[in-house]
RODOTI-506971 format. One record per residue (C-alpha): residue number from 1; chain; x, y, z. Coordinates in nm, 4 decimals. Layout:
BEGIN
PT   num   cadena         c1         c2         c3
PT   NUM        A          X          Y          Z
...
This chain:
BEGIN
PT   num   cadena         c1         c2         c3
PT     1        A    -1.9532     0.1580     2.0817
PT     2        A    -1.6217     0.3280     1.8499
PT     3        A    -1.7184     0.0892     1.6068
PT     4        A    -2.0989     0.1235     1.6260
PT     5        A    -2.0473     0.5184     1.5741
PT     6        A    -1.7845     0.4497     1.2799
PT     7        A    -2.0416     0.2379     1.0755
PT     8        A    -2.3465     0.4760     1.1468
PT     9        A    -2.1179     0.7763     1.0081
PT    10        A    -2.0319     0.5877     0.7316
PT    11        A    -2.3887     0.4913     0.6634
PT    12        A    -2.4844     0.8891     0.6878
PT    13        A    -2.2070     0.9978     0.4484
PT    14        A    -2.2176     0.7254     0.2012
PT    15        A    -2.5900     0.7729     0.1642
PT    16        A    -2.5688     1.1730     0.0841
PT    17        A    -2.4007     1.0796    -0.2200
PT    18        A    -2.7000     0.8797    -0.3715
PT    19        A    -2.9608     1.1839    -0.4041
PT    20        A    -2.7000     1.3367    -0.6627
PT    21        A    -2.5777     1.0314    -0.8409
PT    22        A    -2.9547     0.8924    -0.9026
PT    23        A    -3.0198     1.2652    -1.0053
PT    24        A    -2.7338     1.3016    -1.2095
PT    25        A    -2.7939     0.9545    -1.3883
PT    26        A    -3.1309     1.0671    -1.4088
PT    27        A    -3.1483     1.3980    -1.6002
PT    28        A    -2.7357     1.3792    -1.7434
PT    29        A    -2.7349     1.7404    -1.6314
PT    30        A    -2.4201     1.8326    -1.4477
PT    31        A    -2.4178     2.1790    -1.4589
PT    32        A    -2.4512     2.2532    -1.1381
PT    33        A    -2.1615     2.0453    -0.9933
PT    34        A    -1.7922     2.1581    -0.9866
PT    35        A    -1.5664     1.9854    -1.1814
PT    36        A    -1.2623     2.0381    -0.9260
PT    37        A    -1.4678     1.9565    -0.6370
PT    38        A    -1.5364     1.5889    -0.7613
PT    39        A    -1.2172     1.5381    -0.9157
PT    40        A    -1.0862     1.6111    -0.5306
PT    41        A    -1.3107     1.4604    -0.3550
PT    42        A    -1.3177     1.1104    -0.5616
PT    43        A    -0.9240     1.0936    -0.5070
PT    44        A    -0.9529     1.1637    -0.1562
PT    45        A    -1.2429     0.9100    -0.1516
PT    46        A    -1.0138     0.6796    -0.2714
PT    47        A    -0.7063     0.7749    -0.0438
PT    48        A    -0.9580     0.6778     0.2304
PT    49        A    -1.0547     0.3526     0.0940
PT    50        A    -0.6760     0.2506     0.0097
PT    51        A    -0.6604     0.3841     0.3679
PT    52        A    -0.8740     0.1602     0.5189
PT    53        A    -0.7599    -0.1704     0.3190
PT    54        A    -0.4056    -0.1309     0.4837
PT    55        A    -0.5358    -0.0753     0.8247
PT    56        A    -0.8259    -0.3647     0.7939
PT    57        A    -1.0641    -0.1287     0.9136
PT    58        A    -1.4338    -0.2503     0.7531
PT    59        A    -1.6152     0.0421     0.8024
PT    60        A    -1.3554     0.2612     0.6352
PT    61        A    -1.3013     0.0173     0.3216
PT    62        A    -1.7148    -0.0497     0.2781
PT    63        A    -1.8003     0.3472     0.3358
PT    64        A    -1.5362     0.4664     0.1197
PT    65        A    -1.5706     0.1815    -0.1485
PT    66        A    -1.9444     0.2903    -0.2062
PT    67        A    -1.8809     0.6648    -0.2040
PT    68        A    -1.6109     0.6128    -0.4414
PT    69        A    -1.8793     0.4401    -0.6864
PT    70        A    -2.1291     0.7234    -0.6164
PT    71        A    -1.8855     0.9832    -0.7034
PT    72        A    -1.7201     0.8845    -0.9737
PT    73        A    -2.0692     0.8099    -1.1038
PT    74        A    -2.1400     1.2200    -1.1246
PT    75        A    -1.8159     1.3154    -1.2340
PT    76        A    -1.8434     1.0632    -1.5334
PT    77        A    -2.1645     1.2159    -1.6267
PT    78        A    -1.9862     1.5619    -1.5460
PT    79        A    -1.6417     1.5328    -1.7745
PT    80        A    -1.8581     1.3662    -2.0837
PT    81        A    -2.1580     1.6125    -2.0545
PT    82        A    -2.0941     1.8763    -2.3000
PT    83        A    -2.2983     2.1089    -2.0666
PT    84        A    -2.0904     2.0951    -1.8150
């Protein structure tokens, strides 16, 4: 049942990233997205998947791995967007 709940959370989080990177990849507008805030949260994103890899925990290492991509897809478009 832990694990059940563990993979559904990381289904529900991982997905809320994909509105904004399909957006973002979309229209290359990042202006309304913090610089800081991504630069943060994509290293903590990949504390958590580093995390995961030396505990063996699946759900932490696939969550985290595809967050990570969806991420550091915005704040690519968000450090070379000259509108930023």
């Amino acid at each position: 049942m832990i694990t059940i709940i563990g993979f559904i959370a990381a289904v529900l989080t991982t997905a809320s990233f994909l509105p904004q990177a399909i957006k973002t990849i979309k229209t290359k507008d990042t202006s309304g997205i913090s610089l800081i805030m991504y630069i943060l949260f994509s290293a903590g994103v990949f504390l958590w998947l580093l995390y995961g890899i030396f505990i063996h925990d699946f759900a932490v290492i696939s969550a985290n791995s595809v967050t990570f991509v969806f991420a550091s897809i915005s704040l690519f478009y968000k450090i070379k967007s000259p509108r930023s």
